[in-house]
N, CA, C and O atoms as CSV, one atom per row, in Angstrom:
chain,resi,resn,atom,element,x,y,z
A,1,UNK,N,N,0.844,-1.185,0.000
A,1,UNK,CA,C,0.000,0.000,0.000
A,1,UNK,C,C,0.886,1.245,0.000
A,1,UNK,O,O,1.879,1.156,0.723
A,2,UNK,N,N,0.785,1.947,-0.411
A,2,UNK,CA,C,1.746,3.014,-0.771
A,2,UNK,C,C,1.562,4.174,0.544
A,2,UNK,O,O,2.477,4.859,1.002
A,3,UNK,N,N,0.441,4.179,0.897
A,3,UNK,CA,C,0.281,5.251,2.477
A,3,UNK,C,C,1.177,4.665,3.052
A,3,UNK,O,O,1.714,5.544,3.726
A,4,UNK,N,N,1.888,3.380,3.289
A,4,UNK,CA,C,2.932,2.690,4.191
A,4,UNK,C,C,4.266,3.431,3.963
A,4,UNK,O,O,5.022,3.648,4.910
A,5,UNK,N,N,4.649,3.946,2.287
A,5,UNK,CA,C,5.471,4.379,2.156
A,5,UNK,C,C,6.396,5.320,2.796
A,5,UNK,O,O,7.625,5.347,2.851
A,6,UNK,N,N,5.384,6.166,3.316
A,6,UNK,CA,C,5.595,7.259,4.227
A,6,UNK,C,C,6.589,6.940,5.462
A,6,UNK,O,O,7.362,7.783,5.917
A,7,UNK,N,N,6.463,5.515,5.985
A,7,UNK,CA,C,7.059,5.435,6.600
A,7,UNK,C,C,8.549,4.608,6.324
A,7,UNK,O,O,9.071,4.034,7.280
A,8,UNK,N,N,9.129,4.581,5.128
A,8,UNK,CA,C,10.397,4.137,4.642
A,8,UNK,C,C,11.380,5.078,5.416
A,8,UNK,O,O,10.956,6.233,5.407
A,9,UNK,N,N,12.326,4.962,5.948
A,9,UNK,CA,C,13.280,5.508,6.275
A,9,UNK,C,C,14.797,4.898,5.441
A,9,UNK,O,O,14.839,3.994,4.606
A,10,UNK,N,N,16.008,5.748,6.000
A,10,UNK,CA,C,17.247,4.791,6.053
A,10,UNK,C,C,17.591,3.508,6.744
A,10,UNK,O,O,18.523,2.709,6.657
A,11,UNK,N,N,16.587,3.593,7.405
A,11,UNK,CA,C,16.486,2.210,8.538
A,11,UNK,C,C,15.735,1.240,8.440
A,11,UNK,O,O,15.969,0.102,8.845
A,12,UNK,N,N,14.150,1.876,7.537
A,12,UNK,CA,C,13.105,0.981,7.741
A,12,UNK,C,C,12.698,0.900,5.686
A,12,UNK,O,O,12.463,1.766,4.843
A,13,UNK,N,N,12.772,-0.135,5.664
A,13,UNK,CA,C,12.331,-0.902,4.322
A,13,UNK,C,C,11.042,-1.106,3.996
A,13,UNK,O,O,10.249,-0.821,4.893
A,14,UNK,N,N,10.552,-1.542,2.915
A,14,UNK,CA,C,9.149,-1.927,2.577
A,14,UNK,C,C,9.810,-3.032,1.720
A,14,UNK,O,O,10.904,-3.164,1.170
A,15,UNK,N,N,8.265,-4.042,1.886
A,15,UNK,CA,C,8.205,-5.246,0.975
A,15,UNK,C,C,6.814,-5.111,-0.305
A,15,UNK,O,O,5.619,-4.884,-0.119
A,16,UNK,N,N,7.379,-5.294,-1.259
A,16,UNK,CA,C,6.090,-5.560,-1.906
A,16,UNK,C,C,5.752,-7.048,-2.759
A,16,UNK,O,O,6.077,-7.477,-3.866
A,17,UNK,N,N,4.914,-7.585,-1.606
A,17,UNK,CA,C,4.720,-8.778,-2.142
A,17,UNK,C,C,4.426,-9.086,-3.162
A,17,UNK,O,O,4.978,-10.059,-3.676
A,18,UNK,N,N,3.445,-8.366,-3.836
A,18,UNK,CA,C,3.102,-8.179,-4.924
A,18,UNK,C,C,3.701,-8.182,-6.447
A,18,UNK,O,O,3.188,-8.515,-7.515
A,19,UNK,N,N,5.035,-7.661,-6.101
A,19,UNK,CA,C,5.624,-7.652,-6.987
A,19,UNK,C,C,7.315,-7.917,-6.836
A,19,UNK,O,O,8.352,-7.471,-7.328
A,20,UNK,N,N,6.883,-8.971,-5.799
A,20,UNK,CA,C,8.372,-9.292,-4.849
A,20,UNK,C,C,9.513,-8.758,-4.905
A,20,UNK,O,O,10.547,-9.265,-5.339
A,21,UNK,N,N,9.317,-7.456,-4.356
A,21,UNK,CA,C,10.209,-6.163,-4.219
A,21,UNK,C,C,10.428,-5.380,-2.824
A,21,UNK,O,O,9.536,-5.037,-2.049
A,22,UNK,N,N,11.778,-5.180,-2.684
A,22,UNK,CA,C,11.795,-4.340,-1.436
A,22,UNK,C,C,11.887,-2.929,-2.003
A,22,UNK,O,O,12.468,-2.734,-3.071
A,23,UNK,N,N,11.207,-1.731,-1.161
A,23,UNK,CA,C,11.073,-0.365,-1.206
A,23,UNK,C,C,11.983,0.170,-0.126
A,23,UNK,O,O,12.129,-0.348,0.981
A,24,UNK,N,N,12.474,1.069,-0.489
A,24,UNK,CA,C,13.495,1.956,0.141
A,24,UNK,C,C,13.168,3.558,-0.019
A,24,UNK,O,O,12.217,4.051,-0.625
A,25,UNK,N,N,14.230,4.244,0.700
A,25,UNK,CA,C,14.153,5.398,0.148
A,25,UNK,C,C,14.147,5.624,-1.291
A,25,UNK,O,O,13.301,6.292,-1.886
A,26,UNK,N,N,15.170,5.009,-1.828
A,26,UNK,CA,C,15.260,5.383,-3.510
A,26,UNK,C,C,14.230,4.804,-4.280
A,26,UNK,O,O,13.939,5.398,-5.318
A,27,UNK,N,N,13.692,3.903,-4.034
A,27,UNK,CA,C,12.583,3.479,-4.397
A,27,UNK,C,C,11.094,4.145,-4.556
A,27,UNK,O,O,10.258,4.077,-5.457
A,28,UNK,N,N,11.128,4.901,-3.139
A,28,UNK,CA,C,10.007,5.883,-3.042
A,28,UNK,C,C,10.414,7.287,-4.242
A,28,UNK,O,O,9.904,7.815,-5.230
A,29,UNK,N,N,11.147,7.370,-3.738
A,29,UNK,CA,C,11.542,9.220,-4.345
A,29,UNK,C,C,11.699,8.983,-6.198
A,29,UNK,O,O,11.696,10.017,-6.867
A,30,UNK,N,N,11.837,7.563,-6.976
A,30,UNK,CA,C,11.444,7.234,-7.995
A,30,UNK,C,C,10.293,7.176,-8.282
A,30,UNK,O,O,10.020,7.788,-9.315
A,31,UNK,N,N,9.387,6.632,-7.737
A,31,UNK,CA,C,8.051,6.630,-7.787
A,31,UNK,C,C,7.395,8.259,-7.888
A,31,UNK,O,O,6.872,8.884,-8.811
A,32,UNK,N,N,7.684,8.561,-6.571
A,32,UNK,CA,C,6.818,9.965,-6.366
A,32,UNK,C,C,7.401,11.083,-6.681
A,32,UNK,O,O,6.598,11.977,-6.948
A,33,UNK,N,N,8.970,11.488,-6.780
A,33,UNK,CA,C,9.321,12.142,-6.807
A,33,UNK,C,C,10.214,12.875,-5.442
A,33,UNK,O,O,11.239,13.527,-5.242
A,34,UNK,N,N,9.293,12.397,-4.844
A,34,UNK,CA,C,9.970,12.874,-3.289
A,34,UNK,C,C,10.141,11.806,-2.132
A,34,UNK,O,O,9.715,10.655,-2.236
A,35,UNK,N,N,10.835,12.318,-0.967
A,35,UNK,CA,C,11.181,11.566,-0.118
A,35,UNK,C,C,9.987,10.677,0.580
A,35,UNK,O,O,8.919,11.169,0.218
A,36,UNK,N,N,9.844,9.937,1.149
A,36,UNK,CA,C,8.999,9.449,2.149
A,36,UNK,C,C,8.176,10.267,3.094
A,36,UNK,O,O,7.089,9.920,3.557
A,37,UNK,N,N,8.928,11.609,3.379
A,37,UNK,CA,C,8.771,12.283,4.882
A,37,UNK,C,C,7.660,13.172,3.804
A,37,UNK,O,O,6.798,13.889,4.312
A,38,UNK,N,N,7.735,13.092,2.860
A,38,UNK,CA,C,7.205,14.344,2.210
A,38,UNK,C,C,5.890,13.886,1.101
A,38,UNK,O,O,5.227,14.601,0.350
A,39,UNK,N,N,5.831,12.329,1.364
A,39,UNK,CA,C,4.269,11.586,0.662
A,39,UNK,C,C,3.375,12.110,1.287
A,39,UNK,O,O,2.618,12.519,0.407
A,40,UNK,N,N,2.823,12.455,2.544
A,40,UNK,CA,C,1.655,13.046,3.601
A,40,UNK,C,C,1.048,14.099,2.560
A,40,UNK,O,O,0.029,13.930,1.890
A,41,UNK,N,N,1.698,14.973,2.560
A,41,UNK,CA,C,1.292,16.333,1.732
A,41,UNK,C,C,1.408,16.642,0.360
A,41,UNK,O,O,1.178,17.703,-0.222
A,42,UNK,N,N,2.070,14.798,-0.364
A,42,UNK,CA,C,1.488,15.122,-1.986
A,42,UNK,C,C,0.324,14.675,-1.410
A,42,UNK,O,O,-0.538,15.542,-1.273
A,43,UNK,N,N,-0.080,13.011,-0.846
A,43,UNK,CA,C,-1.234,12.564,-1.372
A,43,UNK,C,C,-2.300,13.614,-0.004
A,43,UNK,O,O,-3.271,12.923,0.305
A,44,UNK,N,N,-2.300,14.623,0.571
A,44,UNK,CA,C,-3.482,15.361,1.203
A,44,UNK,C,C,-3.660,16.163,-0.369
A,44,UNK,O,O,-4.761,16.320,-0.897
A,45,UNK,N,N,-2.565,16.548,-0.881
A,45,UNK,CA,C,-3.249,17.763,-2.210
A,45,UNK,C,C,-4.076,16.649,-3.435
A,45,UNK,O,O,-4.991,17.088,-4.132
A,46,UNK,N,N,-3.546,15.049,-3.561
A,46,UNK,CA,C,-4.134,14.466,-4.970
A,46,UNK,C,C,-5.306,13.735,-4.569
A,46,UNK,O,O,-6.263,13.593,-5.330
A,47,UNK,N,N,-5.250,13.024,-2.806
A,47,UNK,CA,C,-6.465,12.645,-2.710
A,47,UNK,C,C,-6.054,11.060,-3.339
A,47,UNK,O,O,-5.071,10.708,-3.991
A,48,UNK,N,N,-7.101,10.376,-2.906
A,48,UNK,CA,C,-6.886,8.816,-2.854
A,48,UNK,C,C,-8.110,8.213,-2.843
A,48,UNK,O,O,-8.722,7.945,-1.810
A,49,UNK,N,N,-8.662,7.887,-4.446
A,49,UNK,CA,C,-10.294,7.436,-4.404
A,49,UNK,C,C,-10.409,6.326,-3.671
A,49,UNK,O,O,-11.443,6.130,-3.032
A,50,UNK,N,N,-9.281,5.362,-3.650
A,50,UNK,CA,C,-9.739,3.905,-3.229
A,50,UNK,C,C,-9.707,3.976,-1.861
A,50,UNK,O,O,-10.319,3.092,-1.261
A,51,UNK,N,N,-8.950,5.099,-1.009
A,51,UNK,CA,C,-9.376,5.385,0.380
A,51,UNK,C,C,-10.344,6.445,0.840
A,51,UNK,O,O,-10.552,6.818,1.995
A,52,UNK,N,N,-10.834,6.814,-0.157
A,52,UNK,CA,C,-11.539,7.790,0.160
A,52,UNK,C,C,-11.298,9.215,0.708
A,52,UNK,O,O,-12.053,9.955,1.339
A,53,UNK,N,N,-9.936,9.398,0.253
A,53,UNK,CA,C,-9.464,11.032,0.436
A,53,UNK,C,C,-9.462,11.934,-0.084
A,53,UNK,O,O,-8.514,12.219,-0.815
A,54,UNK,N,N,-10.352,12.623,0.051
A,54,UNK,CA,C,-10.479,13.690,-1.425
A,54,UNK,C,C,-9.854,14.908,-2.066
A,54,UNK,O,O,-10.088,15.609,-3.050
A,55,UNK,N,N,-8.894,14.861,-1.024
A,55,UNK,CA,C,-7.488,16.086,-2.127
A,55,UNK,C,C,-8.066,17.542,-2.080
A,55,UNK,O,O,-8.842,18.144,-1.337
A,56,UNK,N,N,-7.421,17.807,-3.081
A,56,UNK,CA,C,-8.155,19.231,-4.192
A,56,UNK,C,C,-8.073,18.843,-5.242
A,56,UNK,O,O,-7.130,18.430,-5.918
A,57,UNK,N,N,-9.526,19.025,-5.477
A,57,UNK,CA,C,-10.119,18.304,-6.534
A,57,UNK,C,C,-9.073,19.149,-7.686
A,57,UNK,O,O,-8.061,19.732,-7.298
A,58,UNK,N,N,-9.550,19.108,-9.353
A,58,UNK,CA,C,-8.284,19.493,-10.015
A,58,UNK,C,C,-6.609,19.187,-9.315
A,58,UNK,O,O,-5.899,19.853,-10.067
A,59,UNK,N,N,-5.945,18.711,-8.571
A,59,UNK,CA,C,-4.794,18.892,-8.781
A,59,UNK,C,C,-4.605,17.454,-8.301
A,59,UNK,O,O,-5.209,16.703,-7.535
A,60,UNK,N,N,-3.101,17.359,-9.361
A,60,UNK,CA,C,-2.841,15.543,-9.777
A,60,UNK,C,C,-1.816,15.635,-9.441
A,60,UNK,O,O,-1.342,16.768,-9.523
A,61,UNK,N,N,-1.189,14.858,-9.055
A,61,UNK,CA,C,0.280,14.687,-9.212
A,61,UNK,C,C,0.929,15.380,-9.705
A,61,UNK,O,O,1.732,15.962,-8.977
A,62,UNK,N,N,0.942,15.669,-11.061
A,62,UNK,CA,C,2.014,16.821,-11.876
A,62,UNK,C,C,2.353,18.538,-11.117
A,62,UNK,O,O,3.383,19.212,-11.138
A,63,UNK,N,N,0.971,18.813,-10.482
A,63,UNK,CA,C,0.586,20.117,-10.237
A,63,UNK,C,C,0.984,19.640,-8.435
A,63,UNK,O,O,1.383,20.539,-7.695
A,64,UNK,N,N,0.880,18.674,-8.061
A,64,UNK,CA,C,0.953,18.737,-6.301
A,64,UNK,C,C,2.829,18.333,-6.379
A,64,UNK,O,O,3.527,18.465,-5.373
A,65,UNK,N,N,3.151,18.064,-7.127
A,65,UNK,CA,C,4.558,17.842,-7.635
A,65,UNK,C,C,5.231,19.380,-7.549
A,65,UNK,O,O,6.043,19.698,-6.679
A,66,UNK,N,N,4.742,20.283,-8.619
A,66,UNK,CA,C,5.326,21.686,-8.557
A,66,UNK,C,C,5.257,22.649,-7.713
A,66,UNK,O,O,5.947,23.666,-7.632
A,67,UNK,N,N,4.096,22.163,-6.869
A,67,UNK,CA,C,3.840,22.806,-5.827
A,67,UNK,C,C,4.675,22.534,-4.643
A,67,UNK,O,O,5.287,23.381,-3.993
A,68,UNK,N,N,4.639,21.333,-4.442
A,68,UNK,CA,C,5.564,20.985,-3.224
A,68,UNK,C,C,7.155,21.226,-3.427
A,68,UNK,O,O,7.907,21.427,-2.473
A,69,UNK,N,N,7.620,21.179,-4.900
A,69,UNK,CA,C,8.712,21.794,-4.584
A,69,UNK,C,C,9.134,22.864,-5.013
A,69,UNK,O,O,10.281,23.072,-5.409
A,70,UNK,N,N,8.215,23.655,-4.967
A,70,UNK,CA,C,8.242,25.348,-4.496
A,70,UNK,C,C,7.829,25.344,-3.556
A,70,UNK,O,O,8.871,25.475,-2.914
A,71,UNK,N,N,6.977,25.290,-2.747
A,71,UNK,CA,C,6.891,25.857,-1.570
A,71,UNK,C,C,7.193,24.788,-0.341
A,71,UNK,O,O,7.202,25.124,0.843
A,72,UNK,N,N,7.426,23.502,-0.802
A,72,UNK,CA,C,8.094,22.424,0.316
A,72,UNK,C,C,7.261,21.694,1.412
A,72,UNK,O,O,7.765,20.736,1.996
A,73,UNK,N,N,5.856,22.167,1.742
A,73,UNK,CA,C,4.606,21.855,2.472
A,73,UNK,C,C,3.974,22.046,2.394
A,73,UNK,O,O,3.955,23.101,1.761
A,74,UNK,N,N,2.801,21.637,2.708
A,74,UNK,CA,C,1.745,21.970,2.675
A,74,UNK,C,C,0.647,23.182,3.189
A,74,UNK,O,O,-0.454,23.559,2.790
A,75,UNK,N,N,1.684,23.628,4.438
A,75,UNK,CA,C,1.475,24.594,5.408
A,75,UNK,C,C,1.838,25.974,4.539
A,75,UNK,O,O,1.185,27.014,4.455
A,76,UNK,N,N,3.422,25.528,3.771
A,76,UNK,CA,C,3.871,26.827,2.994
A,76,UNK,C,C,2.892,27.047,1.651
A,76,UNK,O,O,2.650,28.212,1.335
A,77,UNK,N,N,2.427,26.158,1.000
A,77,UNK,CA,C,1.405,26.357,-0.100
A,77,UNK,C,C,0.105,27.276,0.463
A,77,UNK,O,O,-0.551,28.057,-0.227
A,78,UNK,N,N,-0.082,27.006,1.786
A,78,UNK,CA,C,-0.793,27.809,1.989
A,78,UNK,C,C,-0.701,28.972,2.733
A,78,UNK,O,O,-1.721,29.616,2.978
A,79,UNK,N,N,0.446,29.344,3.147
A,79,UNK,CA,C,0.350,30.278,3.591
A,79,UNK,C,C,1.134,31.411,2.967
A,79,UNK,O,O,1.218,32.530,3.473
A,80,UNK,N,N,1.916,30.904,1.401
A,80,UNK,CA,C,1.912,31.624,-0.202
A,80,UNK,C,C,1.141,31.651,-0.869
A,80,UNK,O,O,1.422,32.057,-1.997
A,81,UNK,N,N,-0.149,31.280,-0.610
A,81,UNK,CA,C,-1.065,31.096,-1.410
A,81,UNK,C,C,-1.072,31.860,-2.805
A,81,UNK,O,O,-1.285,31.452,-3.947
A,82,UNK,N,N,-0.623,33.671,-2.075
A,82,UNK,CA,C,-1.040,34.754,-2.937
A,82,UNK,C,C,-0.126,34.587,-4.070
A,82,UNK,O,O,-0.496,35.176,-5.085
A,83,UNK,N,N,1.277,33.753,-4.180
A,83,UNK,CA,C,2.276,33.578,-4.469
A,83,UNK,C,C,1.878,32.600,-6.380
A,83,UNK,O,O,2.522,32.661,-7.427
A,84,UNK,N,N,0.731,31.916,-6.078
A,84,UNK,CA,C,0.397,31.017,-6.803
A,84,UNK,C,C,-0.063,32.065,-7.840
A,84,UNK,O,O,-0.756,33.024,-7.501
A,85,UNK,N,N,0.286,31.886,-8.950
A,85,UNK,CA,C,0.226,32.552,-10.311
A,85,UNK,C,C,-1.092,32.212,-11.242
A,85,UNK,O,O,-1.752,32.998,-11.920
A,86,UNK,N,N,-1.259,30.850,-11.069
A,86,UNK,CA,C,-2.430,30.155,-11.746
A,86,UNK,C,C,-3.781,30.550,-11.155
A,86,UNK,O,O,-4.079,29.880,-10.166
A,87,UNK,N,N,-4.600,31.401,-11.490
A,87,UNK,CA,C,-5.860,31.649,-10.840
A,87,UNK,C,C,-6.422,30.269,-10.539
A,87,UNK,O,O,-6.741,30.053,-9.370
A,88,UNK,N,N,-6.614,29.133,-11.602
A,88,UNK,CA,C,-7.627,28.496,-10.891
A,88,UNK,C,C,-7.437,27.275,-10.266
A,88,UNK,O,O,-8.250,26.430,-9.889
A,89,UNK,N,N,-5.743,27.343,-10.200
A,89,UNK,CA,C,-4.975,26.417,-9.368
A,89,UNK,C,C,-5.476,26.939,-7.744
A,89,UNK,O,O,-6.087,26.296,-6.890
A,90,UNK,N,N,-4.964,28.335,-7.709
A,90,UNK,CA,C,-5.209,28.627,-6.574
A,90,UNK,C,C,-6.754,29.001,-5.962
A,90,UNK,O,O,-7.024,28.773,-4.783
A,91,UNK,N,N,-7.617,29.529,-6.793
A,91,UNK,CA,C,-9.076,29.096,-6.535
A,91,UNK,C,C,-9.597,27.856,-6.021
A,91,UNK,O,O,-10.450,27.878,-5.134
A,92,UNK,N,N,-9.082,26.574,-6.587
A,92,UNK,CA,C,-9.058,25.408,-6.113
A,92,UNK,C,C,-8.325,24.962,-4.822
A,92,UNK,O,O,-8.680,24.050,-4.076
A,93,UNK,N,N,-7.363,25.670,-4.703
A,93,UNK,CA,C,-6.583,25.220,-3.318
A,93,UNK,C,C,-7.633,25.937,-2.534
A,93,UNK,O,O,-8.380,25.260,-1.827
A,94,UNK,N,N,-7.753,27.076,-2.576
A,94,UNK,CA,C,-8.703,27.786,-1.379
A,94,UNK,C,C,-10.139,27.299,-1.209
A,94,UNK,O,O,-10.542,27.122,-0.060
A,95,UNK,N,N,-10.630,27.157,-1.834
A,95,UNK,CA,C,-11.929,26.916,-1.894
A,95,UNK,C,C,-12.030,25.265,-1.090
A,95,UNK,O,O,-12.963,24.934,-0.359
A,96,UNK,N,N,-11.055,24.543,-1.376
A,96,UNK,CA,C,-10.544,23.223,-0.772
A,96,UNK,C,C,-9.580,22.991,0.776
A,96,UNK,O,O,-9.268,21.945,1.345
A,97,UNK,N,N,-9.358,24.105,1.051
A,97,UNK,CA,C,-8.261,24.440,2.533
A,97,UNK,C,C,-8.439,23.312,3.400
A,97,UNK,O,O,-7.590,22.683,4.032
A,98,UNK,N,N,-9.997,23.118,3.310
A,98,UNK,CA,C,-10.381,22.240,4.430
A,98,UNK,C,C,-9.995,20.945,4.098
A,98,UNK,O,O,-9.370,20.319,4.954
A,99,UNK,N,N,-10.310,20.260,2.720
A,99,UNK,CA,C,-10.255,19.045,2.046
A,99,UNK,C,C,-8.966,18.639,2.618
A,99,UNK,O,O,-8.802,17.783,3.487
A,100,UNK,N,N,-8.080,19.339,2.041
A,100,UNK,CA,C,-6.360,19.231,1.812
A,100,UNK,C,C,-5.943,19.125,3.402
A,100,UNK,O,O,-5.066,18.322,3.719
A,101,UNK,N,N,-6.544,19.897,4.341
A,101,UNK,CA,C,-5.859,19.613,5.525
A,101,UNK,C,C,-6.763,18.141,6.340
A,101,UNK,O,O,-6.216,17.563,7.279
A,102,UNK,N,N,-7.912,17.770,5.914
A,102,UNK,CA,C,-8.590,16.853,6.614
A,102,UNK,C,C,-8.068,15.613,5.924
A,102,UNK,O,O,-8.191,14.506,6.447
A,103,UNK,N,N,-7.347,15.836,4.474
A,103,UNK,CA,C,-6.991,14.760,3.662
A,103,UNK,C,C,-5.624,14.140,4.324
A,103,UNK,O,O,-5.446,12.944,4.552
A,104,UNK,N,N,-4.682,15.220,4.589
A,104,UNK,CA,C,-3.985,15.363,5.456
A,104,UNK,C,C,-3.388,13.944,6.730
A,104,UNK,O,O,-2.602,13.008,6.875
A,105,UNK,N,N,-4.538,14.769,7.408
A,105,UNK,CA,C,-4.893,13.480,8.842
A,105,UNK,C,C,-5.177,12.110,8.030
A,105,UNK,O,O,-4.413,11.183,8.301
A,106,UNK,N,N,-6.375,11.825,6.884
A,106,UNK,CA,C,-6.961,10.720,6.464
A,106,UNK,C,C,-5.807,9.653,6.553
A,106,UNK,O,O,-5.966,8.500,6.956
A,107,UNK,N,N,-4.078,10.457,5.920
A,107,UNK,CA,C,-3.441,9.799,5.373
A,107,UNK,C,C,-1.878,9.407,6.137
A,107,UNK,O,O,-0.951,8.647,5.856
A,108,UNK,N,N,-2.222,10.550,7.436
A,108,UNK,CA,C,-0.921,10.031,8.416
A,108,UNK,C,C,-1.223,9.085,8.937
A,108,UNK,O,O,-2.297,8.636,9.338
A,109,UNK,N,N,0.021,8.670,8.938
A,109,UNK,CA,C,0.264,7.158,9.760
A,109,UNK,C,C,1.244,7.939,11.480
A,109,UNK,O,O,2.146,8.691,11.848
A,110,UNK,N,N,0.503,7.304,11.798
A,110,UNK,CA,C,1.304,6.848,13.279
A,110,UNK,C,C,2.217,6.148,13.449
A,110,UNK,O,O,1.996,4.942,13.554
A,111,UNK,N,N,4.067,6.832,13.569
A,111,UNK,CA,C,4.764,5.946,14.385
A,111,UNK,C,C,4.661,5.558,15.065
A,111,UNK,O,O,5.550,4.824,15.497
């Protein structure tokens, strides 16, 4: 399950049975682009139908990708908001504040 990812460290591994593979850091940051520490706040912005997290609506991967590495969190996306150039990128983030931060929680894991 990829929400597990989050918790890959230098220390701590993933298995995927599935495709009888171990996940690592480098493993993750191929996939997503980014580190482990930093999956929480793509998938609160893309949302996760099969868990039922609903993101902000409009923004996918490509767009929660450019975002996060400009502004590095989720906290900083929003609190540059004004910073965001795309009207209806950022219409969508705002109008969604709540989504993105409740999506947020949906998707932390507990050490």
């Amino acid at each position: 399950d990829k929400d597990l990812m989050q918790l890959v460290t230098s220390n701590v591994i993933m298995y995927d049975s599935m495709k009888s593979k171990f996940i690592g850091e480098k493993e993750v940051i191929e996939k997503f682009g980014f580190p482990p520490n930093k999956l929480k706040d793509l998938f609160s912005l893309i949302g996760d139908n099969s868990d039922n997290v609903p993101g902000v609506p409009g923004i996918g991967i490509k767009t929660a990708s450019e975002l996060l590495t400009e502004f590095g969190s989720l906290e900083n996306i929003y609190e540059n908001i004004n910073a965001i150039k795309q009207e209806k990128r950022k219409k969508a983030l705002i109008e969604n504040k709540d989504k993105a931060f409740l999506s947020r929680e949906l998707v932390s894991l507990l050490e």
